[in-house]
Kinemage of the C-alpha trace (Angstrom):
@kinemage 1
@onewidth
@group {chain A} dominant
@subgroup {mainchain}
@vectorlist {calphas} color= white
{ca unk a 1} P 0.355 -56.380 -29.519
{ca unk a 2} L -0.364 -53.457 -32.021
{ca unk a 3} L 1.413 -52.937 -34.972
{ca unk a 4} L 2.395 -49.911 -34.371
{ca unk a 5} L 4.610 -50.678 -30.958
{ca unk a 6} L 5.706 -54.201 -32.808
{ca unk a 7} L 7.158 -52.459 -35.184
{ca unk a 8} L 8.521 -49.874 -33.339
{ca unk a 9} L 9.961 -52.847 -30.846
{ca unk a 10} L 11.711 -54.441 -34.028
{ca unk a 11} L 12.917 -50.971 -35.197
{ca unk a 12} L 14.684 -51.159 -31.334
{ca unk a 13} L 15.954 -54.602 -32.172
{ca unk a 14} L 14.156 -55.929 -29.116
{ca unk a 15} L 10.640 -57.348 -30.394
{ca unk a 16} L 10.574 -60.095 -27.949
{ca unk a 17} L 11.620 -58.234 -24.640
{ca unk a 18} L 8.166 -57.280 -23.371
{ca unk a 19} L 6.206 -57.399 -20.142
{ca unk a 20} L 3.191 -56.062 -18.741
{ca unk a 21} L 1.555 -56.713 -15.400
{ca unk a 22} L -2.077 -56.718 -15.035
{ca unk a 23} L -3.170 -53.307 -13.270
{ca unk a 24} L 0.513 -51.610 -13.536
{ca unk a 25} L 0.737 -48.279 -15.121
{ca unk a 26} L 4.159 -48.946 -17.351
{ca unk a 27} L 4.580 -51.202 -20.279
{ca unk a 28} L 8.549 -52.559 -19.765
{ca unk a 29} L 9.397 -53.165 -23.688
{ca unk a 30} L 12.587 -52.740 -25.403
{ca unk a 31} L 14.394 -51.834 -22.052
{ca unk a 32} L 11.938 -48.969 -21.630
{ca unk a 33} L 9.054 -47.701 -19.217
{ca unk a 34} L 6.239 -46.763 -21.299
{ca unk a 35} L 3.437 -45.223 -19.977
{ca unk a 36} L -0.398 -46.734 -19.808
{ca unk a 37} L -3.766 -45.862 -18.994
{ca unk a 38} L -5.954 -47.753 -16.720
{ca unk a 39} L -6.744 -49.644 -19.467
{ca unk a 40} L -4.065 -50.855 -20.411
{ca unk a 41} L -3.819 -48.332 -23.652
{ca unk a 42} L -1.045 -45.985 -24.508
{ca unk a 43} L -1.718 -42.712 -24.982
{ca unk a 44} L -0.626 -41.303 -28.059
{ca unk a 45} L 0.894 -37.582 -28.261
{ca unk a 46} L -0.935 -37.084 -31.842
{ca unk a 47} L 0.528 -34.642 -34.080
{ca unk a 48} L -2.637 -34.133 -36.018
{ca unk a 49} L -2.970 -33.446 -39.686
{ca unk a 50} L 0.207 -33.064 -41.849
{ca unk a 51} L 1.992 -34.614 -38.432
{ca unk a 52} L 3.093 -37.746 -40.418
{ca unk a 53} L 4.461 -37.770 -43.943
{ca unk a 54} L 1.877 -39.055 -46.947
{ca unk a 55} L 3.235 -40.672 -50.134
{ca unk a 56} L 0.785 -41.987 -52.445
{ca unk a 57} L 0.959 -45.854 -53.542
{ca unk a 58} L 0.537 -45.088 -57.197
{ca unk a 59} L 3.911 -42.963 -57.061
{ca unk a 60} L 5.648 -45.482 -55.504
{ca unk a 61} L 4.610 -48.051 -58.078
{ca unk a 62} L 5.113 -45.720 -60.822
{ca unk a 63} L 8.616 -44.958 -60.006
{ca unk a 64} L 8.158 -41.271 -59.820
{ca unk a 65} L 8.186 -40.747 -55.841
{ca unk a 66} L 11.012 -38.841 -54.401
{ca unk a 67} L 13.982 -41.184 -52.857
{ca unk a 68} L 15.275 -39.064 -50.353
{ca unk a 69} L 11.303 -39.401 -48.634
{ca unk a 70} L 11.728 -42.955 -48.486
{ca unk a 71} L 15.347 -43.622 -47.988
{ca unk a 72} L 15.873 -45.030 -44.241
{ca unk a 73} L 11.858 -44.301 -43.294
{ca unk a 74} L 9.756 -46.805 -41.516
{ca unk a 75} L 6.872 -47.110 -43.788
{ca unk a 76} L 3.121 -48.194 -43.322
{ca unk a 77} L 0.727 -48.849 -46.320
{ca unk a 78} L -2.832 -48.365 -45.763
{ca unk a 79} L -5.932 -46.902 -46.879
{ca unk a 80} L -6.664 -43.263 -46.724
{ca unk a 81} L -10.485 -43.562 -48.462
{ca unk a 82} L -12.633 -40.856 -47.189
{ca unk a 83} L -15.560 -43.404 -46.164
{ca unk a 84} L -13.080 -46.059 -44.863
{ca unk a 85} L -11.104 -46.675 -41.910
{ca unk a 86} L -11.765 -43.425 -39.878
{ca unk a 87} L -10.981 -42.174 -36.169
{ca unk a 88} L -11.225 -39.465 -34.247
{ca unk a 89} L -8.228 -38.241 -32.501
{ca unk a 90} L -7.763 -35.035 -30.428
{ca unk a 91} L -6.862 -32.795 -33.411
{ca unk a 92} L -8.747 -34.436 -36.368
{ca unk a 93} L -12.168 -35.936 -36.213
{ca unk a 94} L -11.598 -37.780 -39.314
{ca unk a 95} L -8.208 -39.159 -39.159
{ca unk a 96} L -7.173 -42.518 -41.054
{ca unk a 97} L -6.637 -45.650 -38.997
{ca unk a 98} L -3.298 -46.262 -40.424
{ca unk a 99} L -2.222 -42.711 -39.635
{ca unk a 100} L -2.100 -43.781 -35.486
{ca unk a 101} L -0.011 -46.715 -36.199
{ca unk a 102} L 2.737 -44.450 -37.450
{ca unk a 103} L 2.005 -42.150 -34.527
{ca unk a 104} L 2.935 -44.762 -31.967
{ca unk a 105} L 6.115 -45.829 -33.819
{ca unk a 106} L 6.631 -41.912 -33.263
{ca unk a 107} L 5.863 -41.355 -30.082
{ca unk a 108} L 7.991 -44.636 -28.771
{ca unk a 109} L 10.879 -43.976 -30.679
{ca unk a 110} L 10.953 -40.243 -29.568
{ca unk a 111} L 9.759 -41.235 -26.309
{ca unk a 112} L 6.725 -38.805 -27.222
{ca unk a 113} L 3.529 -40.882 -24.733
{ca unk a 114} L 1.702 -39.244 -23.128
{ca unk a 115} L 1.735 -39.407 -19.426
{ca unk a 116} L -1.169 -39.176 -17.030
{ca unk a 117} L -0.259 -37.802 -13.289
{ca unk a 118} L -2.518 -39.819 -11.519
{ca unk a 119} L -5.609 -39.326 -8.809
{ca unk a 120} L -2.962 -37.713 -6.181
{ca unk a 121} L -1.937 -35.080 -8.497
{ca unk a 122} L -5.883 -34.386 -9.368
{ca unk a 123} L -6.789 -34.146 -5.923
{ca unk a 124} L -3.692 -32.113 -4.540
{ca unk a 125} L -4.533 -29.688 -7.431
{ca unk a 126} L -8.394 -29.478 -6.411
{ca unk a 127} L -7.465 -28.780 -2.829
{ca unk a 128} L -5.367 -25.803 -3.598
{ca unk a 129} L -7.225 -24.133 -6.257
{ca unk a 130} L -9.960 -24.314 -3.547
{ca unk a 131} L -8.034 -23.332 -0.878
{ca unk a 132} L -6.757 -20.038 -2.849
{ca unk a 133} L -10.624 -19.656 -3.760
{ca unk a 134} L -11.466 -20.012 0.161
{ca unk a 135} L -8.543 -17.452 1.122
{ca unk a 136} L -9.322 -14.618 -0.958
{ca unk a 137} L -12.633 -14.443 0.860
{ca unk a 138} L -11.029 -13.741 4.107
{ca unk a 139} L -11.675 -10.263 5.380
{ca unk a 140} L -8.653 -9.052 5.219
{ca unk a 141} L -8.021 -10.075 1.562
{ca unk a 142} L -11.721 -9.469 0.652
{ca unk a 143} L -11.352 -5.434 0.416
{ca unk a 144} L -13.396 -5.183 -2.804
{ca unk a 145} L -15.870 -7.212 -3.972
{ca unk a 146} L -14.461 -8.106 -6.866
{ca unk a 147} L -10.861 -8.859 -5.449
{ca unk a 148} L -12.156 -12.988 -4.488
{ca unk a 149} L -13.180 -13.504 -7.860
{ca unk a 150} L -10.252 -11.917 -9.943
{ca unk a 151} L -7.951 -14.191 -7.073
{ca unk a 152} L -9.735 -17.446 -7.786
{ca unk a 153} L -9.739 -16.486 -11.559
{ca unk a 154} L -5.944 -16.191 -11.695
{ca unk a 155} L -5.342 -18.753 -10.185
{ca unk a 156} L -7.598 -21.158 -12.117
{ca unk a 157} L -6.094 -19.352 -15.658
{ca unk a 158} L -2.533 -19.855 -13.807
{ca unk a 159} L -2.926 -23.617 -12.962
{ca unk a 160} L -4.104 -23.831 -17.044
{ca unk a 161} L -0.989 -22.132 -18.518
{ca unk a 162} L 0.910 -24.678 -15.952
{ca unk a 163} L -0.775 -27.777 -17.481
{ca unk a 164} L -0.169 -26.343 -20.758
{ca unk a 165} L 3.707 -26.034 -19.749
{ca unk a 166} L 3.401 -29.560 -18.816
{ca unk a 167} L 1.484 -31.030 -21.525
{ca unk a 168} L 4.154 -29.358 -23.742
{ca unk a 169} L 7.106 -31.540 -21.861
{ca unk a 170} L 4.633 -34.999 -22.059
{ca unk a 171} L 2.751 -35.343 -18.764
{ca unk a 172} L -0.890 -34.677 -18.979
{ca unk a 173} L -2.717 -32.652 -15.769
{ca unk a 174} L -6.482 -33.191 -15.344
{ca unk a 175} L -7.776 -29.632 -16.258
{ca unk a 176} L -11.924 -29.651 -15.724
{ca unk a 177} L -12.525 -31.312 -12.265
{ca unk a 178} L -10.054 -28.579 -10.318
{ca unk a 179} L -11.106 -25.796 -12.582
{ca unk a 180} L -14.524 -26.664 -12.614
{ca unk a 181} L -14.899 -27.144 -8.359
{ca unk a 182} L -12.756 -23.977 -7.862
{ca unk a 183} L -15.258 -22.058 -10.210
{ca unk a 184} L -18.151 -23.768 -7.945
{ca unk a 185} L -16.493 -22.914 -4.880
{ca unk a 186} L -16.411 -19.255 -6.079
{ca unk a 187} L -19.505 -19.344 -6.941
{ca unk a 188} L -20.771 -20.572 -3.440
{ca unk a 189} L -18.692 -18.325 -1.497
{ca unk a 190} L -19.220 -15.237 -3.117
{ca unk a 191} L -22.912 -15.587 -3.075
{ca unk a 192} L -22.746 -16.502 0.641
{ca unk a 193} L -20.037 -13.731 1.001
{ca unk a 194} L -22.518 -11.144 -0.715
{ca unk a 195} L -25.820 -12.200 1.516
{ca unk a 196} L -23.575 -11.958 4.618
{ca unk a 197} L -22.137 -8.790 3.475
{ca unk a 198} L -25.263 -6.970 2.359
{ca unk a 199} L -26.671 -7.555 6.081
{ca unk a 200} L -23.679 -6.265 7.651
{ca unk a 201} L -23.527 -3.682 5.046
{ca unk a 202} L -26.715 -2.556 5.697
{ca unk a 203} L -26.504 -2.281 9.290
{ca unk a 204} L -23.359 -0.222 8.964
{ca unk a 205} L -24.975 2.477 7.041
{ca unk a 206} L -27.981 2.590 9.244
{ca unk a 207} L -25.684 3.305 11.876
{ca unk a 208} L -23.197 5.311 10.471
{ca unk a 209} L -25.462 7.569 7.970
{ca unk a 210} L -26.431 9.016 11.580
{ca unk a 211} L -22.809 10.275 12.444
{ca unk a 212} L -21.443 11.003 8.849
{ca unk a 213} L -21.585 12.009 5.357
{ca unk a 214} L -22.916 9.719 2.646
{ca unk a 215} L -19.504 9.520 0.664
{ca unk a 216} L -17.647 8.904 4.255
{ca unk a 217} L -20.409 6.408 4.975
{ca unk a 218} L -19.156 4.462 1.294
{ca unk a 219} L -15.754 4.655 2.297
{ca unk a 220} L -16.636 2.893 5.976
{ca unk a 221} L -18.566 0.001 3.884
{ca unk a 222} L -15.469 -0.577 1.970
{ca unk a 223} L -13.179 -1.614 4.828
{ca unk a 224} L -16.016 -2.949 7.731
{ca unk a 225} L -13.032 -3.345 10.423
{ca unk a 226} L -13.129 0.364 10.873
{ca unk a 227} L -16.683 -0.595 12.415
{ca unk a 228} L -15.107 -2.893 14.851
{ca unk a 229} L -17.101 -3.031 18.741
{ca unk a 230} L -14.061 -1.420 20.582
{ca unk a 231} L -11.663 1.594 20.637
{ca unk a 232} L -8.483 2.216 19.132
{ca unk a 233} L -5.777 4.976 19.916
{ca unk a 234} L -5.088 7.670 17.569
{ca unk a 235} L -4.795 11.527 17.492
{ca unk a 236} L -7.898 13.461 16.566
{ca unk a 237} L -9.829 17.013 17.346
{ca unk a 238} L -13.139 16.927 18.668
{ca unk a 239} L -15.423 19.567 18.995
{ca unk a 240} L -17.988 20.669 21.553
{ca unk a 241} L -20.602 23.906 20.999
{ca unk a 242} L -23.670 24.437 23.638
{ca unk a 243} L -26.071 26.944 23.909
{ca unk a 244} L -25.430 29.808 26.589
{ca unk a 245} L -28.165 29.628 29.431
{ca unk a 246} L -30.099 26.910 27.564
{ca unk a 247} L -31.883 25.796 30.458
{ca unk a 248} L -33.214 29.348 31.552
{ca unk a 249} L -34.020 29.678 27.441
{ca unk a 250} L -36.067 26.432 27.670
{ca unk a 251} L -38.170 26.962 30.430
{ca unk a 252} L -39.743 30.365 28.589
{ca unk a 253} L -40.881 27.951 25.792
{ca unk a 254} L -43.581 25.115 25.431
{ca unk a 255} L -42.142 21.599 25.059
{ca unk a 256} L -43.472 21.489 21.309
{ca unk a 257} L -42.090 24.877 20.424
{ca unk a 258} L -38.578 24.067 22.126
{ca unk a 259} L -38.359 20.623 19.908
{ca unk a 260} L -38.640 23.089 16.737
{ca unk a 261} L -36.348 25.830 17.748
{ca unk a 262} L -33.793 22.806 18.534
{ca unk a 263} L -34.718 21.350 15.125
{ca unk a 264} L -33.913 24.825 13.355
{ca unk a 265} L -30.584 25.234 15.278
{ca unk a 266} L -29.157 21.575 14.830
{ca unk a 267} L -29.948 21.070 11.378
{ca unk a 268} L -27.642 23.863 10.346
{ca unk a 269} L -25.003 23.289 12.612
{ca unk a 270} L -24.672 19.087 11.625
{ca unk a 271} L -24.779 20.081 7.771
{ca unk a 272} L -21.153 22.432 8.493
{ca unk a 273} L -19.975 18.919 10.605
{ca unk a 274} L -20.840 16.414 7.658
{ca unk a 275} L -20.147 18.550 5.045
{ca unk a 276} L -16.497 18.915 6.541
{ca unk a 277} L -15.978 15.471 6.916
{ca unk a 278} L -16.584 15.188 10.494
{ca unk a 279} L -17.905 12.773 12.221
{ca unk a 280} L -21.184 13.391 14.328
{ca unk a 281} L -20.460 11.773 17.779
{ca unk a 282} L -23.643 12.503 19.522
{ca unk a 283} L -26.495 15.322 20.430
{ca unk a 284} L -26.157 15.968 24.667
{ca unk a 285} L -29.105 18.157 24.796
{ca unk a 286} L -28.818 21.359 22.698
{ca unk a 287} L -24.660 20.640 22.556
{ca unk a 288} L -23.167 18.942 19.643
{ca unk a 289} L -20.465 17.112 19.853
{ca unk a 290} L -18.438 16.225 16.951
{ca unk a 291} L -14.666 14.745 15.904
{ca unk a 292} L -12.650 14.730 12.931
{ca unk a 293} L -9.749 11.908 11.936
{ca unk a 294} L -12.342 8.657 12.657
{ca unk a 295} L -13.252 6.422 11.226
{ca unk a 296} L -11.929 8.453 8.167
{ca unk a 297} L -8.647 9.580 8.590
{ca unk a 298} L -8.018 13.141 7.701
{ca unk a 299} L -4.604 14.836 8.331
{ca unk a 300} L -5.801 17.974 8.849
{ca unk a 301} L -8.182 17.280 11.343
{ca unk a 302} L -7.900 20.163 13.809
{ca unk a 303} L -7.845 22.758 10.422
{ca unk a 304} L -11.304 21.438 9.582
{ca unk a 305} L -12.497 21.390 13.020
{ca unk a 306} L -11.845 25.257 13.366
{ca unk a 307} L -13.002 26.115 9.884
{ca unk a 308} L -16.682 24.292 10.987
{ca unk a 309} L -16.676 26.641 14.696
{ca unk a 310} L -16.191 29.959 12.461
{ca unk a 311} L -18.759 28.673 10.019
{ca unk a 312} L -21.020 27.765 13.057
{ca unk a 313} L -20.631 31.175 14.433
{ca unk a 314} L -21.297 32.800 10.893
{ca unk a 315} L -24.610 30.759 10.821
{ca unk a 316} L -25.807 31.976 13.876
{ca unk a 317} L -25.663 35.307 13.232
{ca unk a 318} L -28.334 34.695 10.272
{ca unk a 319} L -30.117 32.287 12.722
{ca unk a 320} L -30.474 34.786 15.132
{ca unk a 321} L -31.977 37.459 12.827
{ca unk a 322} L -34.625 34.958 11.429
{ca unk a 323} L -35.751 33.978 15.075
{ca unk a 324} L -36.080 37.747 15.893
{ca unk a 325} L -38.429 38.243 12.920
{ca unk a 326} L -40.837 35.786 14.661
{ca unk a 327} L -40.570 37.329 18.118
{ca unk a 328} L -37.607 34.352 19.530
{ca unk a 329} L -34.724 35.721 21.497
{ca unk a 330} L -31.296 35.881 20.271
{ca unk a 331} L -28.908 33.036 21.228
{ca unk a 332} L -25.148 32.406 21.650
{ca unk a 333} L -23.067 29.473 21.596
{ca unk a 334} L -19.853 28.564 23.038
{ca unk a 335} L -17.334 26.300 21.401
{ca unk a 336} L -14.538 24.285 22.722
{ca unk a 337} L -12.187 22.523 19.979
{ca unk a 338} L -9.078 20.016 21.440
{ca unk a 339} L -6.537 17.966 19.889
{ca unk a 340} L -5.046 14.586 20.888
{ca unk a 341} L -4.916 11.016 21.808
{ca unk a 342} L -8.341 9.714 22.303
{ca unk a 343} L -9.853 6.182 22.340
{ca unk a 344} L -12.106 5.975 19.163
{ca unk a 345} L -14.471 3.218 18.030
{ca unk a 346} L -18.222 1.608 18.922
{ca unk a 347} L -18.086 1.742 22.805
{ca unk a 348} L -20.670 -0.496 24.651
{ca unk a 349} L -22.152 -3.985 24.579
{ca unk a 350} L -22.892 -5.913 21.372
{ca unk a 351} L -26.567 -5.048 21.374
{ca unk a 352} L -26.124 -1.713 21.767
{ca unk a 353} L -23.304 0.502 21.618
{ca unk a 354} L -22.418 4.361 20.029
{ca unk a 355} L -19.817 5.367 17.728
{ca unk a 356} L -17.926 7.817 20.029
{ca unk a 357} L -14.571 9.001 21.691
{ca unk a 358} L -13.066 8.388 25.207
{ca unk a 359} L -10.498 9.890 26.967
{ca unk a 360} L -8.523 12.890 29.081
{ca unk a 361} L -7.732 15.108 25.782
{ca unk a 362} L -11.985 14.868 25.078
{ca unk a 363} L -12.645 15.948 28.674
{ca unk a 364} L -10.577 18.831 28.217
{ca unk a 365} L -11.913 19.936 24.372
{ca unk a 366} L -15.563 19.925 26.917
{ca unk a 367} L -13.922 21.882 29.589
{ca unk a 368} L -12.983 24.433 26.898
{ca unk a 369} L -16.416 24.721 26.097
{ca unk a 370} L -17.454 25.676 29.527
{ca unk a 371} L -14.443 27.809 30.096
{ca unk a 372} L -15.899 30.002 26.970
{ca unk a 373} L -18.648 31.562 29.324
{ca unk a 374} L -16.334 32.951 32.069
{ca unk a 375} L -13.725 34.070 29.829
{ca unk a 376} L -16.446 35.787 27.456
{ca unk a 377} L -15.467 34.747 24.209
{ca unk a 378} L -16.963 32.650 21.203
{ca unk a 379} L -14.264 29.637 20.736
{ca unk a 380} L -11.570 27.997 22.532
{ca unk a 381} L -9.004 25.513 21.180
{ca unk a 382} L -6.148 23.516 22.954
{ca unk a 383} L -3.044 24.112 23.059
{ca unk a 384} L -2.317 21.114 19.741
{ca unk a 385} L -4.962 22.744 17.907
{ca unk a 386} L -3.342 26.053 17.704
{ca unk a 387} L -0.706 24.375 16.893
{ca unk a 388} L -2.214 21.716 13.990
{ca unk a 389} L -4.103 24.461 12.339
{ca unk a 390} L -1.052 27.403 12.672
{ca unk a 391} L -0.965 27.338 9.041
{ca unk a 392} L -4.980 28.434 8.147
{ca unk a 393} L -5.868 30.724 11.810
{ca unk a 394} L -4.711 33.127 13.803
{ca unk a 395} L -4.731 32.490 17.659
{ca unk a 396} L -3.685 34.369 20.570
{ca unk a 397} L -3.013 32.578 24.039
{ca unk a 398} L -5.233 33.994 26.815
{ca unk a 399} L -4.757 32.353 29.591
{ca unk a 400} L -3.473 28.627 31.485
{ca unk a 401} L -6.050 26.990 33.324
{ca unk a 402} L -6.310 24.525 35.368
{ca unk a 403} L -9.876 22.864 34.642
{ca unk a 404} L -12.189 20.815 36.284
{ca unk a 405} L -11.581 17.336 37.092
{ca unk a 406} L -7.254 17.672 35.880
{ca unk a 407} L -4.726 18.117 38.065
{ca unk a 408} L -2.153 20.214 35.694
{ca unk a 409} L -2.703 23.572 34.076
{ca unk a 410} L -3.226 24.193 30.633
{ca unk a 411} L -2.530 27.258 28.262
{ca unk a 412} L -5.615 28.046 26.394
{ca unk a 413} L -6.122 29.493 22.996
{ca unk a 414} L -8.803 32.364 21.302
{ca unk a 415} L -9.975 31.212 17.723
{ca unk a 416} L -9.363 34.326 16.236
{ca unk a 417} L -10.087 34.216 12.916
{ca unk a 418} L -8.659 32.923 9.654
{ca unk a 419} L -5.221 34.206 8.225
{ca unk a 420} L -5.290 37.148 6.074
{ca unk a 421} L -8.596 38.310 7.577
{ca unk a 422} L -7.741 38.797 11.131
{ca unk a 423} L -4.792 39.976 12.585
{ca unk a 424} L -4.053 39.961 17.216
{ca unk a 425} L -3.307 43.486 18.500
{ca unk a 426} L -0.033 42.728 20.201
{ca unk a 427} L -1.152 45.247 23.662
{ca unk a 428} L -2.989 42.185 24.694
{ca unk a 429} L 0.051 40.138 25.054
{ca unk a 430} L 1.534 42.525 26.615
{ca unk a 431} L -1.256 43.340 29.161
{ca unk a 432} L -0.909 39.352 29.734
{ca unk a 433} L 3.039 39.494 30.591
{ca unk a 434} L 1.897 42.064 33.315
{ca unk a 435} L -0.577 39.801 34.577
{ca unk a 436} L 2.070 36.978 34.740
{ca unk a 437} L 4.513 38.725 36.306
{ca unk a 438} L 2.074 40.147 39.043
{ca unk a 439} L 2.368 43.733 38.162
{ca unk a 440} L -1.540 43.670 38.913
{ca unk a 441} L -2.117 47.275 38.612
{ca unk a 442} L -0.837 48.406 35.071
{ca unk a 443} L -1.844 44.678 34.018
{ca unk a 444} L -5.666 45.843 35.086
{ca unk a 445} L -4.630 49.581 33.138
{ca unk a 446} L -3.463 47.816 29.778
{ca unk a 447} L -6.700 45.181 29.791
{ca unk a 448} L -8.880 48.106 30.162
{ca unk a 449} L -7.366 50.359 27.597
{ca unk a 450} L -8.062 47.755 25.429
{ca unk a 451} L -11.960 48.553 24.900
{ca unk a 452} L -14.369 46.021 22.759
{ca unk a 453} L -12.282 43.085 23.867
{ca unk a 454} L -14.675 40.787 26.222
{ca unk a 455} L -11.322 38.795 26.946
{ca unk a 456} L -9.825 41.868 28.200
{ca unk a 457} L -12.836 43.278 30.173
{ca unk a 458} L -12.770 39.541 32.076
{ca unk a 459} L -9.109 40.090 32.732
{ca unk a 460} L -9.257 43.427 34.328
{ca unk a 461} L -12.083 42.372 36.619
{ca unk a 462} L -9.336 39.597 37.652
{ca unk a 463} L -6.754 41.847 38.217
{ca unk a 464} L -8.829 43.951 40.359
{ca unk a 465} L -10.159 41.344 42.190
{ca unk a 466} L -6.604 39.831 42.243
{ca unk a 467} L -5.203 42.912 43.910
{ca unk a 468} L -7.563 43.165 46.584
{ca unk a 469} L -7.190 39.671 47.610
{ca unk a 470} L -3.142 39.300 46.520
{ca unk a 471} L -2.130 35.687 45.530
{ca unk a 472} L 0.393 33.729 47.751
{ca unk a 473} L 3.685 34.198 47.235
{ca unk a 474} L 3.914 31.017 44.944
{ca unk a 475} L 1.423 31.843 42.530
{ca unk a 476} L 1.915 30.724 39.090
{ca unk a 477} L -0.765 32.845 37.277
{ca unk a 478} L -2.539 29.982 36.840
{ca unk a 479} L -6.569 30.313 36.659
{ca unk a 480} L -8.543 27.768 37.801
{ca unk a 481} L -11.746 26.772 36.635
{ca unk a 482} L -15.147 27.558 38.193
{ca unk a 483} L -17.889 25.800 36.075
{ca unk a 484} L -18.159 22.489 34.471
């Protein structure tokens, strides 16, 4: 038995009452449970240097040693040479042999061992640091790349301050094996995490850099659901602008010559989409098609949609008097802008599929389009546009329609201009509540006194065809659509 716990056991008054089972992992002594190691050892809760009380010999023989640091004291005599009975302990390399004798009368008396949790606690400790490690990997954790390892790290310096709690109140928590395989597992995962991402990554921005901006191309890279294969519902504007009697344009020019005049016109006209924040949805031809709201969401989406048709208008104007300087014939566009619910995400099969929009509200922003050429003006918005964008433009209502393809009629907006620089000469309305209320004849009078309107010249050719061929009796003023 050692000294130390024999003395301690006699200091208890119970030097004979001990037991110890081969294998167990408690000493019973003294009417106590004390804690052992595998090996049979106790493990000591050392209090390191200045810990336990030193009085040297020669005072005590001398007579000049303090009484009071004596009086009632268990005392051990031993040598404290610096070349002779040395150990190393936890806090002192070079502690004295005699010194962890008095420890363990300490630590027994206090009830100060040290107690180890065992290979379930080591194990149930590895699994969850892991499993925290593994979770903050998941996609929809993983939002930044450096969100896994700031996770695993706080959790690893978290389960440290806990065995330091612990340690504190005398149990003892293995600290390298979990800390060390949850800083391996980290390791492995975010590696594997960054090869896997940088492919996907990569793809992304080959596809996307097509539709949009770099900067909205960054923001789609940090959240990759937004790239999902499928649509989602939400509320955005798209945008459609085609070139007036392309077709009879294009057959007056070589094939070569065409793909450059197409080259000089598009390049323009996506720089005012990206630039905005738009998305690019797709080229049909010599008609762009663009949205704005997806995949980045804007919320004023049908403002910035109008702002890019005046802009688009404004840079044809200059386009137009560079082609006439080289002998090409002046061109004009029509633009159709709509707001609403559309179905919005990669549409098509996993090998191949677009970014792009779906539904009834982008049908109509097309139809708008077409509707430009038979009611002679340069831009025509939806009925939500006008209404999202109120605050920046000025619109004036022209006409309901019922379009191709839809069974209901729809009022239809003129893009103006922008507030402050445009104002709507209130005779038009006017000349439009005469139309509506089938007073055909001074309907036809006010749209014609209304001179360097095309809107208005359209309308009095109605109203005259109108009165020669009178509507039913039922009719609701409603115009409906010839081209598509």
């Amino acid at each position: 038995m050692p000294l130390g716990l024999a003395v301690a056991l006699a200091e208890l008054g119970a030097s004979g009452d001990t037991r110890y089972l081969a294998g167990a992992r408690t000493l019973r002594a003294a009417g106590r449970e004390l804690p052992v190691t595998r090996g049979a050892s106790l493990a000591l809760d050392v209090l390191g240097p200045g810990g336990i009380p030193r009085i040297s010999a020669a005072d005590v023989l001398a007579g000049t040693a303090p009484k009071a640091a004596l009086a009632g004291k268990l005392v051990f005599v031993g040598l404290t040479y610096a070349a002779s009975d040395k150990v190393a302990t936890s806090l002192d390399r070079t502690a004295d042999g005699v010194e962890l004798h008095a420890t363990l009368v300490e630590n027994v008396l206090g009830d100060r061992l040290l107690r180890f949790t065992g290979d379930l606690a080591l194990l149930a400790a590895t699994l969850v640091l892991s499993a925290i490690v593994c979770t903050a990997q998941l996609r929809r954790v993983r939002r930044r790349p450096w969100v896994p390892p700031v996770i695993a790290l706080a959790a690893i310096l978290a389960y440290v301050a806990f065995a330091g709690v612990m340690f504190a109140r005398g149990a003892v928590i293995a600290i390298a094996v979990p800390c060390v395989l949850a800083f391996t597992v980290l390791i492995a995962a975010t590696v594997g995490g960054l090869a896997t991402e940088g492919r996907e990554k990569a793809r992304l921005r080959a596809v996307f850099s097509q539709y949009v901006a770099g900067p909205v191309v960054d923001r789609i890279l940090a959240d990759p659901a937004r790239a999902r294969l499928g649509g989602e519902r939400k509320e955005l504007t798209v945008l459609f602008s085609d070139i007036r009697g392309f077709s009879l344009f294009s057959e007056q020019m070589p094939p070569e010559q065409l793909a450059a005049f197409l080259g000089e016109y598009l390049t323009p006209m996506t720089e005012l989409v990206l630039a905005s924040g738009g998305t690019l949805d797709k080229y049909i031809g010599d008609a762009v098609m663009a949205i704005w709201g997806a995949p980045i969401d804007v919320p004023d989406h049908a403002s910035r949609a109008c702002e890019v048709a005046l802009k688009m208008q404004e840079a044809l104007v200059g386009l137009n008097k560079t082609w006439a300087r080289s002998g090409k014939p002046a061109v004009a566009i029509g633009i159709g802008i709509n707001t609403g619910a559309m179905a919005v995400g990669n549409m098509g099969s996993a090998a191949r599929f677009d970014y792009t929009v779906l539904g009834d509200q982008v049908n109509l922003g097309a139809r708008l389009e077409a509707l430009t050429k038979e009611l002679g003006v340069g831009i025509l918005v939806g009925e939500a546009t006008a209404r999202g964008a109120a605050g920046d433009f000025v619109f004036r209502e022209i006409d309901v329609v019922r379009v191709k393809g839809r069974a209901g009629a729809v009022p239809v907006f003129e893009l103006v201009g922008r507030k402050g620089d445009v104002t709507v000469d209130p005779a038009f309305g006017e000349a439009l509540a005469l139309y509506r209320r089938r007073d055909l004849a001074a309907a036809r009078a006010a749209f014609a006194a209304l001179t360097g309107d095309p809107v208005a010249v359209v309308l009095a050719a109605r109203c005259s065809v109108l009165a020669e061929h009178p509507p039913p009796e039922d009719w609701d003023g409603v115009y409906d659509q010839r081209s598509k």
